[in-house]
Each structure stands twice: as C-alpha cells, then as structure tokens.
C-alpha positions in Angstrom: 326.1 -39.4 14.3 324.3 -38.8 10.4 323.3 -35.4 9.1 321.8 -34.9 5.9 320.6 -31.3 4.6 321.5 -28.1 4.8 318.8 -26.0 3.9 317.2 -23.9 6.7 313.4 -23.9 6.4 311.2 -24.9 3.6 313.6 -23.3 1.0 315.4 -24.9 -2.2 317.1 -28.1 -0.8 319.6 -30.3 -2.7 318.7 -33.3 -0.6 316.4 -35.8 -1.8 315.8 -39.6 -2.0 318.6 -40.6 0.5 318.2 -43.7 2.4 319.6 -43.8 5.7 319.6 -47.6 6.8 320.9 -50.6 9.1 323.6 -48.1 10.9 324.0 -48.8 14.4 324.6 -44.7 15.9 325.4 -45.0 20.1 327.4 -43.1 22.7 327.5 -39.5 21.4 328.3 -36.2 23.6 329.3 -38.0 27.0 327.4 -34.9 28.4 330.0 -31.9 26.6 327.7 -30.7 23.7 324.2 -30.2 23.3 321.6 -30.2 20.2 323.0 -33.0 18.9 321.4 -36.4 17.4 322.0 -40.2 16.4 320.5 -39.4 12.8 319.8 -35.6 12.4 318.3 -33.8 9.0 317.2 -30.6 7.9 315.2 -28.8 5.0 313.3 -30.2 2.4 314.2 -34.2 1.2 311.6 -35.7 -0.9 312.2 -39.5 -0.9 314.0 -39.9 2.3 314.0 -42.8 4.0 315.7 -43.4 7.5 314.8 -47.0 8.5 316.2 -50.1 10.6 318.7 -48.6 12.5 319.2 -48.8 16.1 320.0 -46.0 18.3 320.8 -45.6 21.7 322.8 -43.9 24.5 323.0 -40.6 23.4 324.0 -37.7 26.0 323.9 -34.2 26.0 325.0 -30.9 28.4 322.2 -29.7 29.1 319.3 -30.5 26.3 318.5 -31.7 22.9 320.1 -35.1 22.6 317.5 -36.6 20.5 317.6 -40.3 18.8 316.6 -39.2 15.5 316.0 -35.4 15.3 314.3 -34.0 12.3 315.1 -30.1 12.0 313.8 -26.5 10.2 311.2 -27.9 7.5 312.0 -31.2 7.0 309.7 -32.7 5.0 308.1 -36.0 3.2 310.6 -37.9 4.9 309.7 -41.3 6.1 311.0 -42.4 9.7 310.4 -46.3 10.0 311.9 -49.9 11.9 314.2 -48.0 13.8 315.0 -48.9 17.9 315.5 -45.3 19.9 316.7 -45.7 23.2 318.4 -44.0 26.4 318.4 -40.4 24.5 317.6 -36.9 26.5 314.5 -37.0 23.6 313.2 -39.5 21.5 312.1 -38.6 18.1 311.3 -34.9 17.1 310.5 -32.5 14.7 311.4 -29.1 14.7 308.3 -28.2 12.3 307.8 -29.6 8.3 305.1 -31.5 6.6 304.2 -34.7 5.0 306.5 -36.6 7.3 305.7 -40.1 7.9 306.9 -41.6 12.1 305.8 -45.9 11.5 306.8 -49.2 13.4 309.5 -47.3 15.4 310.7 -48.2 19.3 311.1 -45.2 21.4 311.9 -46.2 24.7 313.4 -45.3 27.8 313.7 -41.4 27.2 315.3 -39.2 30.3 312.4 -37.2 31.3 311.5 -35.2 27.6 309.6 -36.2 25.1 309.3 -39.9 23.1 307.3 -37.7 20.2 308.0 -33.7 20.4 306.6 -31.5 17.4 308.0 -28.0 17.6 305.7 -26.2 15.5 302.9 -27.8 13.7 301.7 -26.0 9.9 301.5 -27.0 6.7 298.5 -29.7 5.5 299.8 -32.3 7.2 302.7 -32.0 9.8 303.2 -35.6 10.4 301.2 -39.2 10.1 302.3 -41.2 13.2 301.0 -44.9 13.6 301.9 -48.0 14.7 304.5 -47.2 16.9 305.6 -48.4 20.7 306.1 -45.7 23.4 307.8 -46.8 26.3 308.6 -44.8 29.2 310.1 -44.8 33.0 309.6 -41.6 33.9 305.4 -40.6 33.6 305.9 -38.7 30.8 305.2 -39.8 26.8 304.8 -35.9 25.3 304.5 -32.7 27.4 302.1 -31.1 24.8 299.1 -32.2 22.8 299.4 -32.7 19.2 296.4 -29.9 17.9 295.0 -28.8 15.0 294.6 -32.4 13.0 297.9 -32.0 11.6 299.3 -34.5 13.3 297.3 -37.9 12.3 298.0 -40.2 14.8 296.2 -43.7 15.2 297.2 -47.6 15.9 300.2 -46.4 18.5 300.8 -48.2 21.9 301.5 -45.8 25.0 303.2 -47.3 28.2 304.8 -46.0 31.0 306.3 -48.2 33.7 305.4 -45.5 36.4 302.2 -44.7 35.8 301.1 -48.1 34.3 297.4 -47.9 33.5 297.5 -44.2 34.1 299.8 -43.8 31.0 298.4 -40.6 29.6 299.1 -37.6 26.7 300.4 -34.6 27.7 297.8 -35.1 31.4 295.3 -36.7 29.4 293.9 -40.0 30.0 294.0 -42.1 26.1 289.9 -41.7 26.5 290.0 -38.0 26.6 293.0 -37.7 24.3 290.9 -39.4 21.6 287.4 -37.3 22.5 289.6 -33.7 22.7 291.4 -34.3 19.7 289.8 -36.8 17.5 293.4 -38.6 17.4 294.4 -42.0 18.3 291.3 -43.8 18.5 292.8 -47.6 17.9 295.6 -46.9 20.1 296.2 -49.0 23.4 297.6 -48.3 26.7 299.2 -51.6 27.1 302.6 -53.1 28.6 304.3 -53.9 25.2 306.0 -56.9 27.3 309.6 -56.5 25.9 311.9 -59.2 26.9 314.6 -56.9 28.8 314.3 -53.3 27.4 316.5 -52.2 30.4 319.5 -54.1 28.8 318.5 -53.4 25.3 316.8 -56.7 24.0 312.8 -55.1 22.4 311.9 -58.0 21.4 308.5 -58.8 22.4 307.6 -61.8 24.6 304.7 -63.9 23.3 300.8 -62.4 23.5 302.5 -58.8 23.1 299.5 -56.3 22.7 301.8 -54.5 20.4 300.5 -56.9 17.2 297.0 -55.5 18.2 297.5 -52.0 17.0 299.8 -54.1 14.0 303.0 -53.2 15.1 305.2 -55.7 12.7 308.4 -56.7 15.1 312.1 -55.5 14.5 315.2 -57.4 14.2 318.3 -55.1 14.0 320.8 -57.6 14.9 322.2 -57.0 11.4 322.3 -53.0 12.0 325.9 -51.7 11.9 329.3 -52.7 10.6 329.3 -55.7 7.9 331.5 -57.4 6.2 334.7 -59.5 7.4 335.1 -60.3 11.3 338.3 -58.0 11.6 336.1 -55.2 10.9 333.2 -55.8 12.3 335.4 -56.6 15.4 336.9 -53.6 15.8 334.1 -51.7 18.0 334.4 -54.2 20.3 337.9 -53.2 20.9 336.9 -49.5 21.6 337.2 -48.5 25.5 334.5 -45.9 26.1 334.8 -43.2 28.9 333.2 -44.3 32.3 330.5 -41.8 31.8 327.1 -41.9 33.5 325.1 -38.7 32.7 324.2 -36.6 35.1 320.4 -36.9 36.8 318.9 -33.4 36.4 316.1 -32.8 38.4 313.5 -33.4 35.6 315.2 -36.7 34.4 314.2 -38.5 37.6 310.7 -37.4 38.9 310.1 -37.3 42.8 306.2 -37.8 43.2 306.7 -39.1 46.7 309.8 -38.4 48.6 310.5 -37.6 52.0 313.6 -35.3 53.7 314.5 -34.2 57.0 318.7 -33.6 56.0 319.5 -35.4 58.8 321.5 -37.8 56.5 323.3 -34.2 54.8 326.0 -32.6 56.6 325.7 -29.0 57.2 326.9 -27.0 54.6 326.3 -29.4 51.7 323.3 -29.1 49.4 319.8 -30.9 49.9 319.7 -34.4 47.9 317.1 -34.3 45.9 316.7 -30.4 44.8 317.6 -28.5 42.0 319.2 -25.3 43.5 319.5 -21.7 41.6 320.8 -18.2 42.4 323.2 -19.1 44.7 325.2 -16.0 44.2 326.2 -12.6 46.0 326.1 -13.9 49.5 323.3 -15.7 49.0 322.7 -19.8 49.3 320.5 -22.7 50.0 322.6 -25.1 52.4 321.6 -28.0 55.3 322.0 -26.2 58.6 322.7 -27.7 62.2 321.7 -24.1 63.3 318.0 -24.5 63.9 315.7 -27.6 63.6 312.0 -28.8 63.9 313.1 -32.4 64.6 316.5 -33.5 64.9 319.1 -31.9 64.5 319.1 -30.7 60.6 317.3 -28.5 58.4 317.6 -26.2 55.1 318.7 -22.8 55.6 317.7 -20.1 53.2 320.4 -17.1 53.1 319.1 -14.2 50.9 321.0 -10.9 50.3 320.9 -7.7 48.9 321.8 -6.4 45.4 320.7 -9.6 43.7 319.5 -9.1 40.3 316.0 -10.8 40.6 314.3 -11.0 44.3 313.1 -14.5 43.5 316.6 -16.2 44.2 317.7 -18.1 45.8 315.3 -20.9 45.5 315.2 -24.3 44.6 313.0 -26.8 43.6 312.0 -30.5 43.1 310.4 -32.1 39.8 307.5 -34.9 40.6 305.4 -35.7 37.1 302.2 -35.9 38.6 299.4 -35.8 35.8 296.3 -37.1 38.2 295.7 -38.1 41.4 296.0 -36.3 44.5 299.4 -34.6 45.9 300.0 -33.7 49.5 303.0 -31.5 50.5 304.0 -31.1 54.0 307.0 -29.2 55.3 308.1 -27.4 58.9 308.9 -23.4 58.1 310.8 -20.9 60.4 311.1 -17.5 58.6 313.7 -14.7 60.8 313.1 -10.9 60.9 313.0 -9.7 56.9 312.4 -13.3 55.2 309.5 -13.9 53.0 309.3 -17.3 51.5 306.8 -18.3 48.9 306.0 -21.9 47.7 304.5 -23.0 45.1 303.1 -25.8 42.6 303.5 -25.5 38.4 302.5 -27.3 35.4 305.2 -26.7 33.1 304.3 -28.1 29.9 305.4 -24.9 27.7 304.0 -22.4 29.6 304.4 -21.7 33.6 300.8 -22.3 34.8 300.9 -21.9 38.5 298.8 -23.9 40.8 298.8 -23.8 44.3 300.8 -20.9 46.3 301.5 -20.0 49.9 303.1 -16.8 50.7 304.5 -16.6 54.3 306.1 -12.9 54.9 307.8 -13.1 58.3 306.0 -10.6 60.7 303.0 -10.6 58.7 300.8 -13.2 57.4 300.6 -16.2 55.1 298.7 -16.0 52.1 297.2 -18.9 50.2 296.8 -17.5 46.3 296.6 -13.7 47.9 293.9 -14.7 50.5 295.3 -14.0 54.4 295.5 -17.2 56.4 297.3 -16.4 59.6 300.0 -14.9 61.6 303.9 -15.3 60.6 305.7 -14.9 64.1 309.7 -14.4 63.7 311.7 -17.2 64.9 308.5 -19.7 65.2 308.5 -22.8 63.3 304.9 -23.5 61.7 303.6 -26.8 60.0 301.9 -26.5 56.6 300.3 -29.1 54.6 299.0 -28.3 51.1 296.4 -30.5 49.4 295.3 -30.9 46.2 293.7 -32.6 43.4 295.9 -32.7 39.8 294.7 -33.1 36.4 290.5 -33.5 36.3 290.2 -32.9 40.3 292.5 -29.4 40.5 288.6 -28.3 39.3 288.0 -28.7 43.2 290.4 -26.9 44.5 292.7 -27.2 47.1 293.1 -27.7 50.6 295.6 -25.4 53.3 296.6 -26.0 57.0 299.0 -24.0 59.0 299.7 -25.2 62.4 301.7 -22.8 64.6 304.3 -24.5 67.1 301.9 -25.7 70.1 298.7 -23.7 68.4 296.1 -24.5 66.6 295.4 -25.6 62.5 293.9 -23.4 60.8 292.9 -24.5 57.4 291.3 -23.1 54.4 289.7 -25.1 51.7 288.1 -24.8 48.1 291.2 -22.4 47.2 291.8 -21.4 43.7 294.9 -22.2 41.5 297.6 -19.7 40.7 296.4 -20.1 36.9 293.4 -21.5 35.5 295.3 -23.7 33.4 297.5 -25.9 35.9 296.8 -29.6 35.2 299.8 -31.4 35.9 302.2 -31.2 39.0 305.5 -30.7 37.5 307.6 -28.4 39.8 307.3 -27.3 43.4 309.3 -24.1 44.2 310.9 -23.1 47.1 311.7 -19.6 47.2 313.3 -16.9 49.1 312.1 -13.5 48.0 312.9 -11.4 50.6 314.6 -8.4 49.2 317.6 -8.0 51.4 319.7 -10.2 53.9 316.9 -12.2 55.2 317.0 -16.2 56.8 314.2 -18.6 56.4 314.6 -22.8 57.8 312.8 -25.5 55.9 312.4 -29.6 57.8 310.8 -32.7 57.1 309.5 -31.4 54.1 307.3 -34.7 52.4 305.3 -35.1 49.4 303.2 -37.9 49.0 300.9 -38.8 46.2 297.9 -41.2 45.1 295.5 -42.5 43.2 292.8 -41.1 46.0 293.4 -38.9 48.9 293.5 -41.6 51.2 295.6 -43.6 48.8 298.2 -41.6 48.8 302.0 -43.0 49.9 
C-alpha cells in the first residue's frame, strides 16, 4: 500500500523523518502476490514515524502479507496508534535496531505471527509496550524474543482459543517472564473489544487493556479527507468476491474427527494438506477397503519419485499444552511402509512422537519394536501424549490388531528433545516402490487433562 526506503541493510539511506499517518491501507493481493504489506519500509530512517492508520484485509499467495512490515535494517523508526487486522502476519521486522512497536491493535492474524522478529542484533532490536494482541487461532508469536534485545513490558496477550492458556511461543506468560526476564507487567486478559470480528476495537467499559496503560484509538478520521465527492468515492468501488483460501496452518484442527464417509471416492480428505501427489502416486478417499463403513484414505505410492517420503499429507492442530490423543484404523498391503508422526514447527522441525509400521514387519514406536504388521490386516493405534511442560513424561502407544489384543508401550521418548508444541501430524507413505496403505476414523482429541480431553 506505502513503501518508504530503498536501502538494503544498514547502509547509507536517504530516508529519514517521514511521517506516515491517518491512511486507511485495505484489500491488497486478493491472494496473486506474495511479500507484500499495508505500510512496508526498508533501510535506515531516523525520525520515522508511522502512526494512526488502520489496516486491514490484506491477502497474499502463499506468505508474507503483513499489516505493517518493516524490512532489511530498518531502524529508529517509531510504529504507534495504528489498527492491524485480518493480514497473513501482523507486524514484523525483518532485523534493525532502535525501533519503537507502542499502543498498536494487532488482531485477528491467519495463523502467523501478531509480533515476528526475523533476526534480532544490534543494542537494542526493538522496545515493544503497551500493545493489544488478539488472536483466533492459539498462536501470538512462534518464537521467543532472546537475548534482551527485544524490551518488551506493559503488553496484553489474548487468544480466543486458548483463552487463559494464551501463551509465547508454548510458554505460559509466568514462564515467559522467568525464561526471559521480558514482560513482567503484561496481562493475559480478554481486551473486551466491542465487535473485533466486524472491525469495531473499541473497548467496552472495565477493559483490562487501561491496566497495562494502553491509551484507546479512534481512527474514524483515517483515510480520505476533504469534500464528500471525494471521500465518497471508495464507497463506489466494487471489490472482487474474494475469500482467501484456508491453508492448513490458517485454521488449526486440535480436535477433529474423520471417517470420509461424507467424501466421495476419489476426492481429497477435508481437512488435510496433501503433498507429492505426482508420478502415479496420490492420497484419495477410497470405497475399496474400510474399517467401518464404507470409506477410507487410500495411500498410492510409486516408484521413481524423487524423495521416498511422498506422498503424505498432514493436518495442523496448535497445541502448546495439554494432552493430545490421536487415534486412527491402518491397513498397510504387501510393500507399504507408512510412518506417522507429531512436530513442533516453530523454526526448526523438532519431531515428537513417531510410529513406523513396515507392512510384513513390525511397528516401531521412535525405533523401539512394538508388534507384528500383517499384510492386508487393519490394526487400531492410539498415540498419547503430554505437550508443552508434560512431553517431559513421555508418551503413551497402543496397537490393537483386528480381533487381538492391545499391546501398549509407555514412557516413550520424543523424536527430538526439543518438541514442545503440537503443530503438525504427518501422514506418510514411504514405501519405496508401488506400495498401498488405508487410513479410517482417524480422530484427534485434545485437553486440558487426559481425561479432559474432547
């Protein structure tokens, strides 16, 4: 919408003191570009100001359509007032110093980050305070602000989903503040807006946002001024019918159930994201074979694929605590080896619990032998675990053969020492050659407690 700079890095910039104020930036990139932003700014810019404006409704391809993205080393550049709303990302820095983020909105985010910082150097990356997150989909920022570069205090966190669970990057706000010294006057607190769904932030009365001094907007004024055939003519402006696509990790699934009874065969599951669907092979609902009904998922892998981990799919829950259970049915045919598995992917792939089931042979739980893997028999397998604080406990596994019985194997290690949150499970066929494997009533549920969980 604005760009100001053009000087890659921390290098000589001719942009300084420009004040970017009361625009009203909305409905960019109807999903054909991406990297784009309602105010966007790069290099150097001592004096800037970008203040009371009101953004919203920004959407990319496939990533970086941020509200107000700051780029390559911009720096002392102060980011205040302003309403960000319904963007892939909220507010973000690429890296720079000395830039100030106060009294902003950033709400209603699809599935990224309200705050991101790319890189953080310099003496002081960014001072952050008094701002309202407000999120619908559990997440606020994937990764921890480090290295007390990033002074942050006086900020209120909310997310609708996770309500008084609203953490940092799978931190509570208690163990933010103790791990990183940061935020210590900040609240996890509904900021009671008056309808943020239909754009209207201000707040009702006895808002907890005055309690970390949050001083309350009015941008009614933002945008065209002047004489009322002017300021008229947006109004006048047909947009495209555009709704933007819901990728998998814009619309978390922690509980979900599917038996693809309600898909026809030969159509894609629902609720999956689906890759490697090439050189014979697929993922598609099958009336071939079934657990239960008539329906499941059939996995078709092939030879001469370029990596033997396609095809797979996978779902995207946002599960930063609690405890997770994942059920599904499994038939693997003569060749197929299907593995499943839970990641944290907040930068880095940290894998957390995995199940290996090689058709002929055995399943594995995290390379420890559970049971037999008879062709052409459907088993039942439940995986169990803690997330966040509790994965320290490990996890729990149970394969029931068709008319046998469970065996189960507890205290099981994660894939990766780090895994925290649950942010992808993986389905995937990695049988190196034409191979068929059949997935039904595959479930995940999730709680507060194990016995909690929905």
């Amino acid at each position: 919408g604005i760009s100001v700079g053009w000087s890659w890095g921390y290098g000589r910039s001719g942009a300084h003191h420009n004040l970017i104020e009361q625009n009203h930036v909305h409905h960019l990139g109807y999903g054909v570009l991406s990297e784009l932003s309602g105010i966007y700014t790069l290099g150097v810019s001592p004096g800037t100001r970008i203040c009371n404006n009101l953004l919203h409704d920004t959407f990319d391809y496939k990533f970086g359509s941020w509200g107000i993205g700051l780029d390559e080393g911009t720096s002392e550049t102060v980011v205040e007032n302003n309403i960000v709303y319904r963007h892939g990302y909220g507010i973000g820095l690429h890296y720079g110093h000395e830039n100030l983020i106060r009294n902003n909105i950033i709400a209603l985010i699809r599935g990224h980050d309200l705050l991101g910082v790319g890189r953080v150097d310099g003496p002081t990356t960014m001072e952050v305070s008094g701002n309202l997150f407000y999120s619908n989909c559990g997440l606020i920022t994937a990764k921890p602000w480090a290295d007390g570069k990033i002074l942050s205090d006086r900020n209120l966190f909310w997310d609708t989903t996770l309500q008084d669970q609203t953490d940092l990057a799978g931190n509570p706000l208690e163990d933010w503040q103790a791990d990183y010294g940061t935020d210590l006057h900040s609240l996890v607190a509904d900021p009671l807006f008056v309808d943020p769904e239909r754009g209207d932030f201000r707040l009702k009365p006895g808002s907890p946002a005055l309690k970390v001094g949050f001083q309350p907007l009015d941008l009614s004024s933002a945008g065209l001024y002047g004489e009322p055939e002017w300021t008229g003519l947006p109004d006048k402006v047909v947009h495209p019918d555009y709704t933007p696509e819901l990728r998998a990790v814009e619309r978390p699934l922690n509980s979900f159930a599917d038996d693809f009874e309600g898909t026809a065969a030969g159509d894609p599951p629902k609720l999956a994201t689906l890759s490697g669907q090439t050189g014979g092979a697929s993922i598609r609902v099958s009336d071939e074979a079934a657990a239960a009904g008539k329906h499941s998922l059939k996995f078709t892998d092939a030879a001469g694929l370029e990596a033997t981990w396609q095809p797979h799919l996978w779902y995207s829950p946002r599960l930063p605590r609690g405890y997770a259970e994942l059920s599904f049915d499994v038939r693997l045919e003569a060749g197929a080896k299907l593995v499943v598995g839970w990641r944290d992917w907040r930068g880095a792939m940290l894998g957390g619990p995995h199940v290996e089931l090689i058709a002929g042979g055995k399943a594995k739980a995290v390379g420890k032998d559970v049971c037999d893997v008879p062709p052409g028999k459907w088993l039942h397998v439940v995986m169990l675990s803690g997330v966040g604080a509790l994965t320290e406990q490990g996890w729990k596994l149970t394969i029931t053969p068709a008319g046998g019985k469970p065996v189960a194997l507890t205290g099981l290690g994660m894939e990766n020492d780090g895994f925290r949150q649950l942010t992808w499970i993986g389905f995937i066929s990695d049988a190196n050659g034409p191979a068929v494997s059949y997935v039904d009533n595959l479930r995940l549920r999730s709680g507060r407690t194990a016995e909690g969980m929905r």
